[in-house]
C-alpha positions as CSV (number, residue, x, y, z in Angstrom):
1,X,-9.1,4.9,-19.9
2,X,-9.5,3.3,-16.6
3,X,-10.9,5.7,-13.6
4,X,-8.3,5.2,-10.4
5,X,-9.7,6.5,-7.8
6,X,-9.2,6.6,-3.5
7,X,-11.0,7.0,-0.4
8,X,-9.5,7.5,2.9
9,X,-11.4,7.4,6.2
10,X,-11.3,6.9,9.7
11,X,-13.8,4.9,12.0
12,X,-14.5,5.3,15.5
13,X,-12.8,2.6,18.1
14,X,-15.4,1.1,19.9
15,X,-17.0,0.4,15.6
16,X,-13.7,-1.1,14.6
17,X,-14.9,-4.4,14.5
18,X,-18.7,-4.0,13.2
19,X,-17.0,-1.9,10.5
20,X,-14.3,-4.5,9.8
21,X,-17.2,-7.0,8.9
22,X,-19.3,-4.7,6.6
23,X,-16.2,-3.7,4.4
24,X,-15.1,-7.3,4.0
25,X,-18.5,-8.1,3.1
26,X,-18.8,-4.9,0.8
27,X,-15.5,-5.6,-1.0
28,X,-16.6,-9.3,-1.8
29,X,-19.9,-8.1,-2.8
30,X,-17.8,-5.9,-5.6
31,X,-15.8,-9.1,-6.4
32,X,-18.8,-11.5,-7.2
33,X,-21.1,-8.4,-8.7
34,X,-18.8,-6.0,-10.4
35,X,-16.9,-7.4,-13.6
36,X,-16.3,-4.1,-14.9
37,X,-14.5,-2.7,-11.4
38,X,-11.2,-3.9,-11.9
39,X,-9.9,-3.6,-8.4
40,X,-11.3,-3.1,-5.2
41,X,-8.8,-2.8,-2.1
42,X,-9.2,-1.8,1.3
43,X,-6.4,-1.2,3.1
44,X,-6.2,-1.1,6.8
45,X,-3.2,1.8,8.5
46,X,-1.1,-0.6,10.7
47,X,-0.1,1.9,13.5
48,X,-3.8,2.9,13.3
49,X,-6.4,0.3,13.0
50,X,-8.8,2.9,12.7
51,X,-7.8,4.6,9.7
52,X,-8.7,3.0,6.2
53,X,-7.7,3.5,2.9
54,X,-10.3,2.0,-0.2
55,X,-8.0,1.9,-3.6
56,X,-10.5,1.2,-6.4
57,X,-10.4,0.9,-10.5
58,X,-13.8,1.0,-12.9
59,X,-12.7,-0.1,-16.3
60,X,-14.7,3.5,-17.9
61,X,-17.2,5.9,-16.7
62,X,-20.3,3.2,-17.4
63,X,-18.4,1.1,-14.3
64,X,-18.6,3.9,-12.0
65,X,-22.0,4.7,-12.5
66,X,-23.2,1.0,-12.4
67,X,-20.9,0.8,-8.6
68,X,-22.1,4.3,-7.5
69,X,-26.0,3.8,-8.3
70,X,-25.9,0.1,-6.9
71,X,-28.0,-0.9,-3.8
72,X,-24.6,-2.6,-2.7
73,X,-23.0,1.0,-2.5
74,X,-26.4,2.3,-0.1
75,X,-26.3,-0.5,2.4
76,X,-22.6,-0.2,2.5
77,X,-22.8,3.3,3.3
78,X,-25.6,3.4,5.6
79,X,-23.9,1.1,7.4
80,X,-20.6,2.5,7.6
81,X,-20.8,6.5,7.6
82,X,-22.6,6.5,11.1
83,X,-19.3,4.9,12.2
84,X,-17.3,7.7,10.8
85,X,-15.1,10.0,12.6
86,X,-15.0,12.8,9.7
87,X,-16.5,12.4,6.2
88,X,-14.7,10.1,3.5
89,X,-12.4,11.8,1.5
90,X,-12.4,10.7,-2.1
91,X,-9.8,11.1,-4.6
92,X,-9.4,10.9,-8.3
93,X,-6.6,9.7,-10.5
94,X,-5.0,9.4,-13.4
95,X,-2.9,6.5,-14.4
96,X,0.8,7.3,-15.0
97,X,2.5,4.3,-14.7
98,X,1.8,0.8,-13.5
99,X,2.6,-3.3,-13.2
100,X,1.2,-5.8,-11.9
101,X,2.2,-9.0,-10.8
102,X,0.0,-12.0,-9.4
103,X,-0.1,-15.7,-8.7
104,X,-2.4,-18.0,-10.6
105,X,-5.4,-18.6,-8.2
106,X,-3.7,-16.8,-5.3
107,X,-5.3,-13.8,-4.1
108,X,-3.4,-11.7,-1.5
């Protein structure tokens, strides 16, 4: 069973940008590097640029460990939690229902 899970955070304005660049270049690291997490998302709110959402999938427990333990995960991290306003707030899931549709060679 695939392990949904969420974390929701908010940055601090005058970091938007430096932030911007390290989870762009965090979220491709987990592209190129990560086969077994299935999804990586960040999400950016639109009446609040500071506020973030990261929607992520690891195929089973194995995944997670391998994306929690990785040096990827501490340079992200060291370079992003400084930034923070509060503390991320992560959140675990369980899959209910779901669909998926996508375009041959198109990412979003």
């Amino acid at each position: 069973m695939p392990i949904v899970m969420t974390a929701r955070f908010e940055v601090m304005q005058d970091k938007l940008e430096i932030c911007e660049r390290v989870i762009r270049e965090f979220v491709d690291y987990v592209h190129a590097n990560e086969p077994d997490t299935l999804l990586y998302t960040s999400v950016q709110e639109t009446d609040k640029p500071t506020g973030f959402l990261h929607y992520f999938m690891f195929r089973d427990e194995q995944a997670r460990e391998i994306h929690s333990s990785s040096a990827a995960v501490d340079k992200f991290t060291a370079a992003l939690y400084p930034n923070l306003i509060e503390p991320v707030k992560f959140t675990e899931y369980t899959v209910l229902a779901t669909t998926t549709k996508s375009r041959r060679g198109n990412d979003l």
